[in-house]
C-alpha positions, 0 to 999 in steps of 0.5 A: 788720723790727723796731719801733723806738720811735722816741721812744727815739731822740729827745728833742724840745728842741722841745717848746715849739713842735710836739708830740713826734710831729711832731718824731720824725716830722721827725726820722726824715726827715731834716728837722730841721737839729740844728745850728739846734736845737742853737744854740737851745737854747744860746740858751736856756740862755744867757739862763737863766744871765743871768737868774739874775745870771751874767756873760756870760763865766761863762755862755759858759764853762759852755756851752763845759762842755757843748759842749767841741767849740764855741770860746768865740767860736763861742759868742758869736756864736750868743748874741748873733746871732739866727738867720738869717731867710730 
């Protein structure tokens, strides 16, 4: 059986909040939703762009760059509604 490195895998977009072991061990279970993650970061990235003067449109156009896959109105919506508490 071989040895996988599993923090080749995994690039841990988490990092600010839990350590990069705990994230690949999560990560290899199955217990990260990459959706939720995948939204938080364009949150991330879309309140950087806003901080340095980009407009709102600008912004959500150069996400929509990176995620081709996402609808201009998808994105909205992730940055301007906050995730779901339960």
């Amino acid at each position: 059986m071989e040895n996988i490195n599993v923090s080749e895998q995994y690039s841990n977009p988490l990092a600010d909040l839990i350590s990069n072991e705990v994230y690949e061990t999560l990560m290899s279970r199955g217990l990260i939703n990459e959706t939720s993650v995948r939204d938080r970061e364009i949150r991330k990235k879309f309140r950087f762009m806003r901080a340095s003067k980009m407009s709102a449109g600008d912004a959500i156009d150069a996400l929509r760059e990176e995620y081709p896959y996402l609808q201009f109105d998808t994105i909205r919506k992730i940055v301007y509604n906050s995730p779901k508490k339960n």
